[in-house]
C-alpha positions as CSV (number, residue, x, y, z in Angstrom):
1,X,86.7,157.1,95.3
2,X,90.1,158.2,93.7
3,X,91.1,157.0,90.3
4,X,93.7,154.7,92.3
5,X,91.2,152.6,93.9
6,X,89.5,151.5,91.1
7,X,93.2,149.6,89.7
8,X,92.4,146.2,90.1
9,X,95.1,145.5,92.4
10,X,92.7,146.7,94.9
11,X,90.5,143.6,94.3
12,X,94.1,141.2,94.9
13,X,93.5,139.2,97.7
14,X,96.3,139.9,100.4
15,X,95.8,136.4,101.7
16,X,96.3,134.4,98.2
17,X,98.4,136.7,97.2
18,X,101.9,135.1,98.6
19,X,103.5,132.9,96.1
20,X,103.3,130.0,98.3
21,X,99.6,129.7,99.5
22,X,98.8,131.2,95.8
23,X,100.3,127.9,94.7
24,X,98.5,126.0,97.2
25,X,95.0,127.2,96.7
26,X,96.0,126.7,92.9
27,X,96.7,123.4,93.2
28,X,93.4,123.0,95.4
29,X,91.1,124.6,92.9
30,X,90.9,121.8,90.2
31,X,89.8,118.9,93.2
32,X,87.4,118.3,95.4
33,X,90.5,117.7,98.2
34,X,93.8,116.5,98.2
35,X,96.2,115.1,100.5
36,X,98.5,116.9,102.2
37,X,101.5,114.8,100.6
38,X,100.5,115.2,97.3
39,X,99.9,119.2,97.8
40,X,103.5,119.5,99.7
41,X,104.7,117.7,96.5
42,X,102.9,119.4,93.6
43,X,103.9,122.8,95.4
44,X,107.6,121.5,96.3
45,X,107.7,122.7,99.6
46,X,108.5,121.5,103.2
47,X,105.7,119.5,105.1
48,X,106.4,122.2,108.0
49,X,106.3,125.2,105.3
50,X,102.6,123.7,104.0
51,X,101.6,123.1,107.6
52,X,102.1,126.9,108.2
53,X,100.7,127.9,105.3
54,X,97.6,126.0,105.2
55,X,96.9,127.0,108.6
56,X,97.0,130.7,107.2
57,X,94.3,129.7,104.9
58,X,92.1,128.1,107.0
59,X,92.6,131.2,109.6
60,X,90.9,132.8,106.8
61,X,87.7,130.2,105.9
62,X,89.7,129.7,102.5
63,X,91.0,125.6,103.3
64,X,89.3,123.0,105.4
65,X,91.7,120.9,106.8
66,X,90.5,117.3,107.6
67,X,92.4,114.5,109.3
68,X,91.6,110.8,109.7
69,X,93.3,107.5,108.8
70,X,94.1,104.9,106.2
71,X,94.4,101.7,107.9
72,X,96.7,103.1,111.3
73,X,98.4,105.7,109.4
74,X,97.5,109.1,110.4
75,X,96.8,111.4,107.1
76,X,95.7,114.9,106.3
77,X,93.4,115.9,103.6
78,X,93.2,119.8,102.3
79,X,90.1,121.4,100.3
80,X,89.4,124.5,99.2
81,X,85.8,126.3,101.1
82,X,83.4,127.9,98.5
83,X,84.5,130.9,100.5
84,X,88.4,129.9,99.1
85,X,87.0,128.7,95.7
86,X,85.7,132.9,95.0
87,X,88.3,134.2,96.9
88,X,90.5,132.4,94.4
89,X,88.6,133.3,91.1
90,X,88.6,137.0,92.1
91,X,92.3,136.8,92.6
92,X,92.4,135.8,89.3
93,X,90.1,138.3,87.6
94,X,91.8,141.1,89.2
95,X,95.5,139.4,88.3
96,X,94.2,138.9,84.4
97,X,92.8,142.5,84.7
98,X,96.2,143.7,85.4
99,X,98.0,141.6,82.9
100,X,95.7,143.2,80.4
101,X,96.0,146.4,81.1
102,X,99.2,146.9,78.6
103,X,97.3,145.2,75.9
């Protein structure tokens, strides 16, 4: 292995990486799930632009995404997988690792 491949931005998950589904599994990390209003809100994007993305994630086993009712109204829940949940915290090792580096 070449000096270059041990840089921690080789341990940066391609997935997460985007800004918008980084936000996303961000905002999923601190509950058990959340619905898909409050997510499109805290991450201040488009219902179709979360629907994409989310779909990217769960393409990858990192979000479950449930659906179901409250009373007759149709809703949409999101969680993070535990496969999503280390996915996530290596993203940030490897993003603190690099932010340290010029320490």
């Amino acid at each position: 292995m070449s000096s270059d491949q041990r840089h921690a931005r080789h341990q940066l998950d391609e997935v997460i990486h985007a800004p918008i589904r980084f936000s996303i599994v961000a905002a999923l990390a601190g509950v058990d799930e959340a619905e898909f209003a409050h997510v499109r809100d805290v991450v201040e994007i488009s219902d179709s632009a979360l629907s994409k993305q989310s779909t990217q994630l769960e393409v990858a086993g990192y979000v479950k995404i449930r659906k179901g009712y409250v009373g007759k109204r149709p809703r949409t829940w999101l969680s993070l997988t535990s496969a999503g949940r280390a996915a996530f915290d290596r993203h940030l090792e490897a993003l603190s690792e690099i932010a340290d580096m010029g320490s």
